[in-house]
C-alpha positions as CSV (number, residue, x, y, z in Angstrom):
1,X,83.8,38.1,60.8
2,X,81.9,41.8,60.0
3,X,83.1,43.5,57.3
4,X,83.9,46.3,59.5
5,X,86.9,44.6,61.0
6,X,87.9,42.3,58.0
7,X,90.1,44.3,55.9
8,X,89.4,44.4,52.0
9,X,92.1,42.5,49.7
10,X,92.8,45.9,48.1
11,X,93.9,47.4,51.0
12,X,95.9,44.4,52.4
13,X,97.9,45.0,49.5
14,X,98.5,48.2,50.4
15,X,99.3,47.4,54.9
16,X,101.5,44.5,54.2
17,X,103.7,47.4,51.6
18,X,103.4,50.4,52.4
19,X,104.9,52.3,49.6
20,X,105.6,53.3,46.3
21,X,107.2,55.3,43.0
22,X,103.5,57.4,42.9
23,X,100.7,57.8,45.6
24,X,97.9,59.1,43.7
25,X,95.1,60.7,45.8
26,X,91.8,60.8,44.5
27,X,89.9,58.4,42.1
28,X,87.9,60.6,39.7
29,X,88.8,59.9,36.2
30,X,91.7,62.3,36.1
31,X,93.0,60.1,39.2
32,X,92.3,56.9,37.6
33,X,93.4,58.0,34.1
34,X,96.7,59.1,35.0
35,X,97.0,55.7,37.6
36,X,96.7,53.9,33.7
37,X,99.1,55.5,32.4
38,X,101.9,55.7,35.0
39,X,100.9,51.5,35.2
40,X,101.7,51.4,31.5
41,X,105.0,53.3,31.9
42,X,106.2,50.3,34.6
43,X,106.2,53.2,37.0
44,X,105.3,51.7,40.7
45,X,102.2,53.4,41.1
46,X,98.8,53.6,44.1
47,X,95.5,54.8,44.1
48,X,93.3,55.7,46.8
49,X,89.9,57.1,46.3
50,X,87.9,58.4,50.3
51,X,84.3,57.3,48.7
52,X,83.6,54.6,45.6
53,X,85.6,55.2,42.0
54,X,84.1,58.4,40.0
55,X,81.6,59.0,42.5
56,X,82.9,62.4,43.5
57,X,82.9,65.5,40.7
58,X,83.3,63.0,38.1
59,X,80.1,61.2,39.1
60,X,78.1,64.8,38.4
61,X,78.6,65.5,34.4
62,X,76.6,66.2,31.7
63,X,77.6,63.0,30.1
64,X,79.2,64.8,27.2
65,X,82.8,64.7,25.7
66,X,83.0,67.5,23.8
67,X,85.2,70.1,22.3
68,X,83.8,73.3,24.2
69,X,82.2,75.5,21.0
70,X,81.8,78.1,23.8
71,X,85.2,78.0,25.4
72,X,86.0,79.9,21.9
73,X,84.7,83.1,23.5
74,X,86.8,82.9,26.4
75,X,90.1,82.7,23.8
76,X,90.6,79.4,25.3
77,X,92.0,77.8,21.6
78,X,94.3,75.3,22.9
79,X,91.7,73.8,25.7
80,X,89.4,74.1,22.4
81,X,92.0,72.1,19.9
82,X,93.1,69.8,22.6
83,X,89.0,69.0,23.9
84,X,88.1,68.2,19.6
85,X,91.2,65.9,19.5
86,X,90.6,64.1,22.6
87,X,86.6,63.9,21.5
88,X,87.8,62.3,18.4
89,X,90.5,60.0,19.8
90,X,87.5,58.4,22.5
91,X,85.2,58.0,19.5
92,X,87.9,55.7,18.4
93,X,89.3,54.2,21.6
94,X,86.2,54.0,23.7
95,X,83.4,53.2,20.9
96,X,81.5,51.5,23.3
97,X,80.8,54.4,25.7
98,X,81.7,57.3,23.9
99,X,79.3,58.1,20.9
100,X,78.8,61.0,18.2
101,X,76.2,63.2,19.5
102,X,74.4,65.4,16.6
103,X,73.9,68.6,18.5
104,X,71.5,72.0,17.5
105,X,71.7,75.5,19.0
106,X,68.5,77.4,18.3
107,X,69.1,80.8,17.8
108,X,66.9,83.8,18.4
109,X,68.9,86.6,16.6
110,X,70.8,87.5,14.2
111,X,73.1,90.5,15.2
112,X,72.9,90.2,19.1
113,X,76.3,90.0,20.7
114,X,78.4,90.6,18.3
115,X,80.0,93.9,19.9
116,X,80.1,92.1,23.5
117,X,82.3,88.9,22.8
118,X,85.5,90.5,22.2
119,X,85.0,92.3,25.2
120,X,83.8,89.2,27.1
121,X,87.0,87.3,25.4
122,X,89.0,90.2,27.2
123,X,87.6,90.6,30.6
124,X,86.0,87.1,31.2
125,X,83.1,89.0,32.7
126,X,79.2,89.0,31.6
127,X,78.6,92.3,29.5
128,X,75.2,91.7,28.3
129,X,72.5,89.0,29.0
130,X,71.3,89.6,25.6
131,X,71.9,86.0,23.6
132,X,74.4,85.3,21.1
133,X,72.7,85.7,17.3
134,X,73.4,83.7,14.5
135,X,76.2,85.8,13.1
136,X,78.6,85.3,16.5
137,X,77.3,81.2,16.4
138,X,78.2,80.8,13.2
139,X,81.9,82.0,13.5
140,X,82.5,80.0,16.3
141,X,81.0,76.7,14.4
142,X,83.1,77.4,11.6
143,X,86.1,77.8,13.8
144,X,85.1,74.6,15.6
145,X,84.9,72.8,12.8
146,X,88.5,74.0,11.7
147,X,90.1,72.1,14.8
148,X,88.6,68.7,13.7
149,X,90.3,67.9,10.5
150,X,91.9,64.3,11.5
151,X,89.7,62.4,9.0
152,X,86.0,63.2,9.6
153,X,85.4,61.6,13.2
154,X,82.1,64.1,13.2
155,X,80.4,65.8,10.5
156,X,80.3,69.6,9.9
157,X,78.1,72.0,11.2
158,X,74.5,73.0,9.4
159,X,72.9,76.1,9.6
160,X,69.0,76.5,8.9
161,X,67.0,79.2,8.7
162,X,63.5,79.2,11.0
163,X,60.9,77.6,7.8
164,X,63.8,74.8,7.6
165,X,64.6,74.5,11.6
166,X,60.6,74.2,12.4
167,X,60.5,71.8,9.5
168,X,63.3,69.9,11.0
169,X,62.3,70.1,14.4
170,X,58.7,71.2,14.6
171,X,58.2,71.3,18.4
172,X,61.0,74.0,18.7
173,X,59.9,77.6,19.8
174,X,58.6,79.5,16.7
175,X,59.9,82.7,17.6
176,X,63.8,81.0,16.7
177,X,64.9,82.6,13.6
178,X,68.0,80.0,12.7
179,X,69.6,76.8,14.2
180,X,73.1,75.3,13.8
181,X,73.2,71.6,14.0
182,X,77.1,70.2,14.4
183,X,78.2,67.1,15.8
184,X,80.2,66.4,19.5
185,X,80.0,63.0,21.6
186,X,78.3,61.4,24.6
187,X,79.7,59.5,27.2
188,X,76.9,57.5,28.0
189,X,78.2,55.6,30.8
190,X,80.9,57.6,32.2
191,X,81.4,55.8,35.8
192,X,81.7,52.3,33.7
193,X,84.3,53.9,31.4
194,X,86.3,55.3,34.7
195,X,86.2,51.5,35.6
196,X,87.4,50.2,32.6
197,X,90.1,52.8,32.9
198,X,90.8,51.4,35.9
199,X,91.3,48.2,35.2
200,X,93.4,49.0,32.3
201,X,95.8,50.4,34.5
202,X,95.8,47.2,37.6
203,X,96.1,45.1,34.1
204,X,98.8,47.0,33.2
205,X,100.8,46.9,36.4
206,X,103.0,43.5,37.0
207,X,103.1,41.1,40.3
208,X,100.0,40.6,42.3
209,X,98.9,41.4,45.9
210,X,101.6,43.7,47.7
211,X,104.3,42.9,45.0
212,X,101.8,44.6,41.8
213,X,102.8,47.4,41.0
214,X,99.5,48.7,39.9
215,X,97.3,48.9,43.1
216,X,94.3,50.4,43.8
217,X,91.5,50.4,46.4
218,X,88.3,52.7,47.1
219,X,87.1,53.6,50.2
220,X,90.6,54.5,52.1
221,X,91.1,58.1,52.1
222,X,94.8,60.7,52.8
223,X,94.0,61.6,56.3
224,X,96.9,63.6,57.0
225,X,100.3,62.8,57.4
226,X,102.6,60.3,59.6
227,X,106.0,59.8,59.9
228,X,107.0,61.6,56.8
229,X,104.1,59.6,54.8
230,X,101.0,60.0,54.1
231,X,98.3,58.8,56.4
232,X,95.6,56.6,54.9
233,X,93.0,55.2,56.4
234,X,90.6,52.7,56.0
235,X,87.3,54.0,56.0
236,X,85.5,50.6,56.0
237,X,87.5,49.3,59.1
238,X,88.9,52.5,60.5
239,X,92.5,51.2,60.4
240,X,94.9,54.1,59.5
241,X,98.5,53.7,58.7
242,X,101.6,55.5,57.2
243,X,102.3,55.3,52.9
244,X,105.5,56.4,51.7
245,X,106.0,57.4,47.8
246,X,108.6,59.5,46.2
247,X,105.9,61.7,44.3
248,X,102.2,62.3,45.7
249,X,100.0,63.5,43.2
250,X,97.0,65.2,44.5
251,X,94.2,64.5,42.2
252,X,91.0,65.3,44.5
253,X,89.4,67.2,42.0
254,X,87.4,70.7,43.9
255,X,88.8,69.3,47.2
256,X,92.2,69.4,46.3
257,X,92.8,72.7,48.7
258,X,91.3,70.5,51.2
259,X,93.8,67.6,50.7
260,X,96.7,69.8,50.9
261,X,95.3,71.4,54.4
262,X,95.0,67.5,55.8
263,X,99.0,67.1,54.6
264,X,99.8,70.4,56.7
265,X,99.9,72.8,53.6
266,X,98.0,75.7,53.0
267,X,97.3,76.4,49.0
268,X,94.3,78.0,47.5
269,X,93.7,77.0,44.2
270,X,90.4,75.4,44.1
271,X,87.3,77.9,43.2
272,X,85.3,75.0,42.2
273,X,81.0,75.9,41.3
274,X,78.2,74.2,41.7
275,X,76.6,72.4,38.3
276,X,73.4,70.7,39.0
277,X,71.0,68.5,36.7
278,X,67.1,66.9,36.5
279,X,66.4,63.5,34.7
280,X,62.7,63.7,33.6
281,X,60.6,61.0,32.1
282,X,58.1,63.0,29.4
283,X,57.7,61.4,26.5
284,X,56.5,64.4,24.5
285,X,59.8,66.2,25.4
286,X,62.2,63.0,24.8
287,X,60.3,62.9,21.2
288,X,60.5,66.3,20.5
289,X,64.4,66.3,20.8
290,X,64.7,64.2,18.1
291,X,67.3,62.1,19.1
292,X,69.8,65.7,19.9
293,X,71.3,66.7,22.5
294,X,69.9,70.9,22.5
295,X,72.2,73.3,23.7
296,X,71.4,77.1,23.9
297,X,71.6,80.0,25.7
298,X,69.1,80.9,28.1
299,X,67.9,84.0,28.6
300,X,70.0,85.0,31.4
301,X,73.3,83.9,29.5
302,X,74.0,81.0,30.7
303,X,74.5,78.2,28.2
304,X,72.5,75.0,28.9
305,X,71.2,71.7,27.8
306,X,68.3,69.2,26.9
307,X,69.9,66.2,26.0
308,X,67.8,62.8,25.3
309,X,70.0,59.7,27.1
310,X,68.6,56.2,28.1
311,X,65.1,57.1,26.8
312,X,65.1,59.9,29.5
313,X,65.6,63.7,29.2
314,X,68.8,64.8,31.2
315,X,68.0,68.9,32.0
316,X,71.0,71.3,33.2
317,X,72.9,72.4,33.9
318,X,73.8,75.7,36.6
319,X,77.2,77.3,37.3
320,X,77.2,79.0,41.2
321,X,79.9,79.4,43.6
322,X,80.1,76.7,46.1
323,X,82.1,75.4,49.0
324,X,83.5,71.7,48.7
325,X,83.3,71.4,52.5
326,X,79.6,71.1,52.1
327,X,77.3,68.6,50.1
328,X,75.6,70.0,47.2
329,X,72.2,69.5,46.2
330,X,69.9,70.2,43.2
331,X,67.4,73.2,44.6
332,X,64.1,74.1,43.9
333,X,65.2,77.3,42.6
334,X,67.6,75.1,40.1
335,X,64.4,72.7,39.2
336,X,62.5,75.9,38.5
337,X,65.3,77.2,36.2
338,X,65.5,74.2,34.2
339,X,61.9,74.1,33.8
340,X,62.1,77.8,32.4
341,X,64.6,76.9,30.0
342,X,62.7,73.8,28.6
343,X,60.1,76.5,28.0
344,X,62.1,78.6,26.4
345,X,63.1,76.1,23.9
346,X,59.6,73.9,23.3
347,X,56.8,76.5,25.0
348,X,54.3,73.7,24.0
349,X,55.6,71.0,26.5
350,X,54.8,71.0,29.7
351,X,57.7,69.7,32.9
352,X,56.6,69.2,35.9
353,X,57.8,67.6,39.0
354,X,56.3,64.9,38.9
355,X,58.5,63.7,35.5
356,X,61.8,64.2,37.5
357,X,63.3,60.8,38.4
358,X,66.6,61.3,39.4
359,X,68.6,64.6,40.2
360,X,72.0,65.4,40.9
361,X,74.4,68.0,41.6
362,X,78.5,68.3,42.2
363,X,81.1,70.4,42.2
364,X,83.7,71.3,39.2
365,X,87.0,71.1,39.9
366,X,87.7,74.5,38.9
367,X,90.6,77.3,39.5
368,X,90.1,79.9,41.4
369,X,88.4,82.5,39.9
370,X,88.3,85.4,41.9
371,X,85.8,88.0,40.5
372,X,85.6,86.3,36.8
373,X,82.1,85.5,36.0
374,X,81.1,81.4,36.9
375,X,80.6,81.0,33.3
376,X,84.2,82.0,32.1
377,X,86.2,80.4,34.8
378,X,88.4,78.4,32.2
379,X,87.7,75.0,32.2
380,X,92.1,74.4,31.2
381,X,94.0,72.6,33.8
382,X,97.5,72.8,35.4
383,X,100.0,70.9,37.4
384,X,101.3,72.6,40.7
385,X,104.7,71.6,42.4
386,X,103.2,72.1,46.2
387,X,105.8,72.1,49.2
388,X,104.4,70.1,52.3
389,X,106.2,70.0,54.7
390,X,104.5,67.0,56.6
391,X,105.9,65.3,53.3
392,X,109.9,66.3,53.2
393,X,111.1,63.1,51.6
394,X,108.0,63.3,48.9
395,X,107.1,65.5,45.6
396,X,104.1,66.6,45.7
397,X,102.2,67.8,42.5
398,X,98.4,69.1,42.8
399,X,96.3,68.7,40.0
400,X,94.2,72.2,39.1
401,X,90.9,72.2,36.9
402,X,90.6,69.1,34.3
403,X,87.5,68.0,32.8
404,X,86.1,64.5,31.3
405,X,87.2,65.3,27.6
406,X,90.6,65.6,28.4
407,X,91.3,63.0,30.8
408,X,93.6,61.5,28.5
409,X,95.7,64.3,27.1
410,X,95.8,65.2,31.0
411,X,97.0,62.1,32.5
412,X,99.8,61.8,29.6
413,X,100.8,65.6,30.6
414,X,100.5,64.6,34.9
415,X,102.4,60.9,34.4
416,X,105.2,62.8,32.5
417,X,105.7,65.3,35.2
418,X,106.1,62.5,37.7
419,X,108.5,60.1,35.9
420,X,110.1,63.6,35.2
421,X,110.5,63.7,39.0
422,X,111.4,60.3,39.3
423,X,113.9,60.6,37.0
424,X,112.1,57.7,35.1
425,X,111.6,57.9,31.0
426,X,107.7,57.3,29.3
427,X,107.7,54.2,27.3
428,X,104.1,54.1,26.0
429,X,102.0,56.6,24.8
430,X,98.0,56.1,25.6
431,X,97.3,58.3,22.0
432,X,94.8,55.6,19.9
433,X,95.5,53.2,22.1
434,X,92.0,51.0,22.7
435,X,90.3,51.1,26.2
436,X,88.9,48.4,27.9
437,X,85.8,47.1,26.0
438,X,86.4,49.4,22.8
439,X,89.4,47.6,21.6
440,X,87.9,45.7,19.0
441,X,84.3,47.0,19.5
442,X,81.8,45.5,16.9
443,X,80.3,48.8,15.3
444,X,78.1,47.4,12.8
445,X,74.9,45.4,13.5
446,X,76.5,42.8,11.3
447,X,79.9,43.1,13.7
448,X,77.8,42.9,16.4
449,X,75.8,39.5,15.1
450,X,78.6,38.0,15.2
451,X,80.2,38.8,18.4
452,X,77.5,37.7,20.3
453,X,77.1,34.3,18.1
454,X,81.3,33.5,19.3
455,X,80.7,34.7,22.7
456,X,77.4,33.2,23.6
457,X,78.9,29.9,25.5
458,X,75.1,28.8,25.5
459,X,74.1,31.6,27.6
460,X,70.7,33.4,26.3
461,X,71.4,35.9,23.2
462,X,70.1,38.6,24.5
463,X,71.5,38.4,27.9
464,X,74.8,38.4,25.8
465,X,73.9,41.4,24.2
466,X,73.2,43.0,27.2
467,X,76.6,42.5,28.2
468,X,77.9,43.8,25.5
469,X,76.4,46.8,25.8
470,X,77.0,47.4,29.3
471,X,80.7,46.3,29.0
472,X,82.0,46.5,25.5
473,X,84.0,43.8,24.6
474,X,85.2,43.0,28.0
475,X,81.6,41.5,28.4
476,X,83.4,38.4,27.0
477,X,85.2,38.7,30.6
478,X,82.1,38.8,32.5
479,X,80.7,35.2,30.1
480,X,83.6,33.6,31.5
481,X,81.9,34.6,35.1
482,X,78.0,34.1,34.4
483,X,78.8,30.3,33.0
484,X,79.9,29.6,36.6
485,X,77.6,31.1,38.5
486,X,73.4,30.9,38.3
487,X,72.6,33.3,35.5
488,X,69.1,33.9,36.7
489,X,67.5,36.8,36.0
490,X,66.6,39.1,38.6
491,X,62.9,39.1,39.8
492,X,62.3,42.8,39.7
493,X,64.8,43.6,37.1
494,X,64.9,40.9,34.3
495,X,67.9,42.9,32.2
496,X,70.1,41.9,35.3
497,X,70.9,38.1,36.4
498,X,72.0,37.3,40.3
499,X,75.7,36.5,38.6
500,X,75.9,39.7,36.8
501,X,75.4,41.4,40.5
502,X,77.7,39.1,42.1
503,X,80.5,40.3,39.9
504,X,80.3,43.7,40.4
505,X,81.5,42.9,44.2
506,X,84.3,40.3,43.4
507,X,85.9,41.9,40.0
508,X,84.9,45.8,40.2
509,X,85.5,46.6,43.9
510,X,81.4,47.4,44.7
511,X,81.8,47.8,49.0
512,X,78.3,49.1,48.9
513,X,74.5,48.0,47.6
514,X,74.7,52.0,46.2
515,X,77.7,51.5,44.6
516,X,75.7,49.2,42.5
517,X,72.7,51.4,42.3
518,X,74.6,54.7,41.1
519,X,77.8,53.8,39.7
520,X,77.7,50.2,38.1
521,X,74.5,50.1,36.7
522,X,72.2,52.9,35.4
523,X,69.4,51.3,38.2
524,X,68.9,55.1,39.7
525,X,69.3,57.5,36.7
526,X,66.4,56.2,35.1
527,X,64.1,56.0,37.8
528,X,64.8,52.1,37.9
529,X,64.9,51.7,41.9
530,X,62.1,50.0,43.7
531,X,62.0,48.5,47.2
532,X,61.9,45.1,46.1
533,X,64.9,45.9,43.7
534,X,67.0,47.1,46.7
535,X,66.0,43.4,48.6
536,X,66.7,41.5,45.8
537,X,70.3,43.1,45.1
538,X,71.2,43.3,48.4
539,X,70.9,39.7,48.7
540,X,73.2,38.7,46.5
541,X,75.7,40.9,47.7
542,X,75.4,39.9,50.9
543,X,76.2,36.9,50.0
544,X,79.4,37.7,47.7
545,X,80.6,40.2,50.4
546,X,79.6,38.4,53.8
547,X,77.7,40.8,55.0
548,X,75.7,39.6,58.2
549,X,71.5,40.1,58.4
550,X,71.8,43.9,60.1
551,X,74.9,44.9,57.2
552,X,72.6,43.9,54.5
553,X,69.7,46.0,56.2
554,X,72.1,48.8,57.0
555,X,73.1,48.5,53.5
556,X,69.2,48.7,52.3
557,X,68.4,52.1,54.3
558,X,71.9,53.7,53.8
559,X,71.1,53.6,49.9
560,X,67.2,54.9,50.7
561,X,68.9,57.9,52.4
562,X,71.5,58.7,50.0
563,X,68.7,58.7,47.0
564,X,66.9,60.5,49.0
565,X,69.1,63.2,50.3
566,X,71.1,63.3,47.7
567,X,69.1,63.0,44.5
568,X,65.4,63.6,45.6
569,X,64.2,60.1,44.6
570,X,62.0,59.1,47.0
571,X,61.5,55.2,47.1
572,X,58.3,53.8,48.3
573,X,58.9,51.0,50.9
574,X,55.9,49.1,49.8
575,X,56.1,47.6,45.9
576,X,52.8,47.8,44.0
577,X,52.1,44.3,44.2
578,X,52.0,45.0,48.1
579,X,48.8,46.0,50.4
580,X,50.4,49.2,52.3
């Protein structure tokens, strides 16, 4: 039978009991995060996500967990004190996706906007495009290093003057006259820690099937609503039917105004911008980085990154208005912009576009702003009690702003407000507790030694290792897995086996070959797609998902087009090895 008319398990569970404590709409990593922590409280709780887990805003970040040095200037202290807490606490929790990052501004002044930042504190609006000089910088690092006094997660901030910056970092522009070196943290695989998130919370939940009460699916979205519940429907098979829950919590992220309009209500919170980013393959620039992420002001004001990741150069990002009823794309005006900036930072080094592998672009969930200035739109969050009136029997809470930092101080403040409503009392709190495949995470090379030695079940070492640094610990999970199944490399990707593919389908909800290709493996950032790539994987899926001979070619040019449209990577349909 076609996938197209054979419902998923993960929505059967959801037709054969339709209901609920929580429905929780939207599947970004605010979604998902507070899905884990309502699971944890015993709370009855369902998650729905319209397109695959994280692929939305959440999908489009710089890949950074940080504390938000330049949210100081917006007087944003407790977004600030709460981001360096939360940075710390995944360092801890989620060691094996969320790393220290040593980080250096280069700084062209001395003096320069020193009078303008209180009044840009004030108004929220741009007074100057002059940069910020070293005297301004330097406050604000020593103020950021004040909020991250919990035990020395990340060292404190060094400032250098330009004979010891160019001696550090002797590809940076020579007309710097200081740099400030301090320490945040990369998320390096941010889709795979929304997953393991995920399947903290279905872990969490008890009963399986219809009777868990942790269920979650992708792919269905909140159409509108039906008999005084919300209708979902299954966008895989097109069936559509009424879900009752005491407390909806719209978590949609910059289309949350558009969620609300489908449930009959009219709110206008969202004012979400456009951030975009480039992943370029240069070799001179990746080297002359150092190993830091660099992050600066341009000359126009707007604060940007270079930022080494996967032994490729991630460039971004911008900040413009947009409208989440339309898809967003990285421009050529944007491409131009980021190549002026690497400029600006190493003249010597030449981008071009031909080094861009992979680009991006999405949509931050951000409050409306009105006339504030992109850049100062505060990046702070808040819960909204939201009458709909196509929902009478159901509280509805929207979720406003939110960011990947915070996603656990957030979903502890969004799960108390609902067992609030539901008159329900917390009984776990998330704080240091371990996620997924950081709970006992080997950190040392000697840790790690001997992880893989006890988890090897006579698989290959270094495919072990591989796991383990895909998954964390949890890649003990996916051993159990590859021992049954043929753990044979793939042809045109030897760092993946046909098992390893296999599982993403059956034990991490992949619908789709570009689930795969974007979200549970790095196969696309890094300019790691080729034709016979796309065969190969959508082989094996086909098999684990039973998709007949013109589902699996479907599947083939639906992830050409997206990569294409979406991202500007062009794939050629011919491999090298190939006459044309």
């Amino acid at each position: 039978m076609s996938k197209k008319t054979q419902p998923r398990n993960t929505v059967t569970a959801l037709t054969e009991r339709p209901n609920a404590q929580v429905l929780i709409v939207g599947g970004g990593i605010n979604g998902i995060a507070t899905f884990r922590d309502l699971a944890l409280q015993g709370v009855d709780v369902v998650l729905v996500e319209r397109g695959d887990y994280a692929g939305g805003a959440s999908a489009a970040s710089s890949h950074m967990i940080h504390g938000g040095i330049r949210y100081l200037e917006n007087g944003e202290f407790r977004l600030v004190r709460e981001s360096v807490q939360e940075r710390n606490g995944l360092i801890r929790i989620a060691p094996h996706y969320v790393k220290p990052l040593q980080t250096t501004m280069p700084i062209f002044s001395t003096f320069s906007g020193i009078m303008n930042a209180p009044l840009r504190m004030l108004t929220h609006k741009q007074r100057s495009t002059k940069e910020r000089g070293a005297m301004l910088i330097k406050i604000g690092m020593t103020i950021y290093d004040s909020f991250s006094r919990d035990g020395g997660s990340v060292p404190k901030h060094v400032f250098r003057t330009k004979k010891a910056a160019l001696e550090d970092m002797p590809a940076l522009n020579e007309d710097l006259k200081y740099t400030g070196t301090y320490y945040d943290a990369s998320v390096h695989e941010p889709e795979r820690l929304a997953l393991d998130v995920l399947k903290d919370g279905i872990a969490a939940g008890t009963g399986t099937g219809s009777a868990s009460t942790a269920r979650a699916t992708n792919y269905v979205e909140a159409a509108g609503t039906r008999d005084g519940g919300v209708l979902l429907r299954d966008r895989e098979t097109g069936e559509e039917f009424a879900f009752h829950a005491d407390v909806v919590i719209n978590a949609s992220g910059p289309w949350t105004d558009l969620t609300n309009q489908a449930f009959g209500g009219e709110t206008k919170f969202m004012g979400g911008t456009k951030g975009s980013h480039i992943v370029v393959h240069n070799d001179e620039l990746l080297e002359a980085t150092k190993g830091r992420e660099l992050f600066f002001e341009n000359n126009d004001g707007r604060i940007v990154l270079i930022y080494p990741l996967k032994g490729r150069v991630l460039i971004g990002t911008t900040d413009i208005d947009a409208d989440p009823s339309k898809p967003v794309t990285t421009t050529e005006e944007e491409i131009d912009y980021f190549f002026g900036l690497v400029k600006h930072v190493f003249p010597q080094i030449e981008v071009t576009r031909d080094h861009i592998v992979y680009s991006y672009s999405g949509i931050r969930p951000l409050p409306r702003h009105e006339d504030t200035a992109p850049g100062f739109v505060s990046r702070d969050y808040r819960i909204v009690d939201t009458p709909i009136a196509g929902l009478p029997d159901s509280t509805v809470l929207s979720l406003v702003g939110g960011k990947w930092t915070t996603f656990r101080a957030l979903a502890a403040h969004l799960s108390t407000e609902a067992t609030q409503k539901l008159g329900v009392a917390r009984k776990v709190d998330t704080t240091g507790m371990p996620i997924g495949g950081g709970k006992d995470f080997p950190t040392t090379d000697a840790q790690r030694a001997l992880w893989i030695t006890a988890h090897r079940d006579g698989l290959d070492e270094s495919v072990v290792e591989g796991l383990l640094e895909r998954y964390g610990t949890r890649a003990a999970e996916v051993v159990d897995v590859l021992i049954d199944g043929p753990v044979e490399p793939l042809e045109s990707d030897p760092s993946l086996t046909r098992a390893e593919v296999a599982y993403f389908a059956q034990h991490e909800q992949a619908v789709h070959l570009v689930d795969v290709v974007l979200r549970r493996t790095n196969l696309a950032f890094v300019g790691g797609v080729t034709i016979d790539l796309l065969d190969e994987l959508a082989d094996v899926l086909a098999e684990a998902l039973g998709w007949t001979t013109e589902e699996r070619a479907d599947e083939v040019q639906r992830t050409l087009d997206v990569l294409r449209e979406s991202h500007g990577v062009v794939v050629p349909l011919h491999s090298a090895a190939q006459p044309a």
